[in-house]
Structures are given as structure tokens and as C-alpha cells.
C-alpha positions in Angstrom: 91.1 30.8 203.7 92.7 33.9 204.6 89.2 36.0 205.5 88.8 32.4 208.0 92.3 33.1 209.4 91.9 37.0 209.9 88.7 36.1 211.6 90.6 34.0 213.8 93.4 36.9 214.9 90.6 38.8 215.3 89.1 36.8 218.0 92.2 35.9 219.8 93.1 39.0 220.2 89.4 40.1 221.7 90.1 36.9 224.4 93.6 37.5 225.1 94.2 41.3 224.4 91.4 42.8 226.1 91.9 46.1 227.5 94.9 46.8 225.5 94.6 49.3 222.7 95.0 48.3 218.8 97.6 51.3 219.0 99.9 49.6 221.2 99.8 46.6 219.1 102.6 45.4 216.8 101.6 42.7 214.1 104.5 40.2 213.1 105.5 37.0 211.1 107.6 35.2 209.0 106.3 33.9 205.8 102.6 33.2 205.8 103.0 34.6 209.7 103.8 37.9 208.0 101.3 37.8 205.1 98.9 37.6 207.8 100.5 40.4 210.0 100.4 43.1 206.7 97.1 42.4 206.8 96.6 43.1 209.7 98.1 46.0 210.3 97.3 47.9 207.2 94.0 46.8 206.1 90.9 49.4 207.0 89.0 48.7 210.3 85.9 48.9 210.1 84.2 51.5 212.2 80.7 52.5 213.4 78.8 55.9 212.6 76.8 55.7 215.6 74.3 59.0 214.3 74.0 56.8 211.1 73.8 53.2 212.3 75.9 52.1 209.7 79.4 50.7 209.2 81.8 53.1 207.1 85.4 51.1 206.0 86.8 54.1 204.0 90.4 54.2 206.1 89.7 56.9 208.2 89.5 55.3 211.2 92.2 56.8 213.4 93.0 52.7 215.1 95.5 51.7 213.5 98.6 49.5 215.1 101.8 50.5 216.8 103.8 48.9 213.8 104.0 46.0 211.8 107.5 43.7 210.7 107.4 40.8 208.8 110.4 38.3 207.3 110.2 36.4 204.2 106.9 37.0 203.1 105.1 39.2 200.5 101.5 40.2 198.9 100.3 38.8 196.2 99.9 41.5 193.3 96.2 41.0 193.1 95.7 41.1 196.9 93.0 42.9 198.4 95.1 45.0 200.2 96.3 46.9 197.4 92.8 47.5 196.5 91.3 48.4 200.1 91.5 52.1 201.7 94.4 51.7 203.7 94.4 53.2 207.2 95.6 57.3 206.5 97.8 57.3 209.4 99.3 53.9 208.3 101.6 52.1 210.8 105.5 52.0 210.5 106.4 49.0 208.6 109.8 46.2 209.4 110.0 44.0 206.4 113.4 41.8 206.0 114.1 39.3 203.9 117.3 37.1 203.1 119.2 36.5 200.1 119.1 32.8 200.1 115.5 32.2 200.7 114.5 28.9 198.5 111.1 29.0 198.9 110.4 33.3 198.4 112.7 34.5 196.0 113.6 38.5 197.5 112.3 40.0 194.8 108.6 39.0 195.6 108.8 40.8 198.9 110.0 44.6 197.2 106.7 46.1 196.5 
């Protein structure tokens, strides 16, 4: 599912972008790619209170992403993300979509 797939980005991104800072990172996709890349982007982090030993995921975290840009693809209205703590310093966002898309009518994508 998606928690699997965000799991997976996740882990790629610890193998192959090591040493580069979440803030110079831009998530992108198109369609399920960019489902996956809101997600990404504007979801909370989760972050450690080293005094309390404990993990706090309230969107304060001051990592967030460069940006985030995404074509033909949308949220579901019952997705998590509109019910997390989003980042407070939330990351510019590219969304596109075109007019003749079969498969994702345009109006999905305008929340």
C-alpha cells in the first residue's frame, strides 16, 4: 500500500541521497508518481526530542523540501494528508494538469 511505498522512497533516498539535505530536495510525479510526491513533500517528519526520548510529529519540524510538482494526480478527500499536521513552513507547490486527461478528470486535482 501506500505507507509500503513511502517506506520505500524513504529508504532510497537514505542509499542514494546521502549527504544531501531534505531541503534541497524536490519531490515529483505524474499520476500515482505525484500522489506519492504530495506526500512526500508535505506530510510531517517525524522528529526526535532528544531531552525527552520521544518522537513528536506535530509539523514543526523545520525539514521540509525544496518544492514539490506533480501532473495529473490528486488526493483522495479522505487522505491522511488532509488530516496530518502539515510541515508550518510548507514547501512551494507545481501541480498541472490537462484538459483531456481520460483517466483523472481536472477537477479531482483542484483542491
Amino acid at each position: 500500500g501506500k505507507e509500503a511505498s513511502l517506506a520505500s522512497i524513504e529508504a532510497f533516498m537514505k542509499k542514494k541521497a546521502q549527504g544531501i539535505p531534505i531541503s534541497r530536495i524536490i519531490f515529483g510525479g505524474f499520476s500515482m508518481g505525484g500522489h506519492m510526491a504530495l506526500h512526500m513533500a508535505y506530510r510531517a517528519r517525524e522528529q526526535k526530542d532528544k531531552s525527552k526520548n520521544e518522537t513528536i510529529t506535530d509539523g514543526s519540524n523545520p525539514e521540509t523540501c525544496l518544492g514539490c510538482f506533480c501532473m495529473s494526480s490528486y488526493l483522495h478527500d479522505d487522505s491522511a494528508l488532509y488530516k496530518s499536521k502539515a510541515p508550518k513552513n510548507a514547501p512551494p507547490l507545481l501541480m498541472t494538469h490537462g484538459k483531456d486527461d481520460d483517466l483523472i478528470p481536472s477537477k479531482w486535482g483542484d483542491k
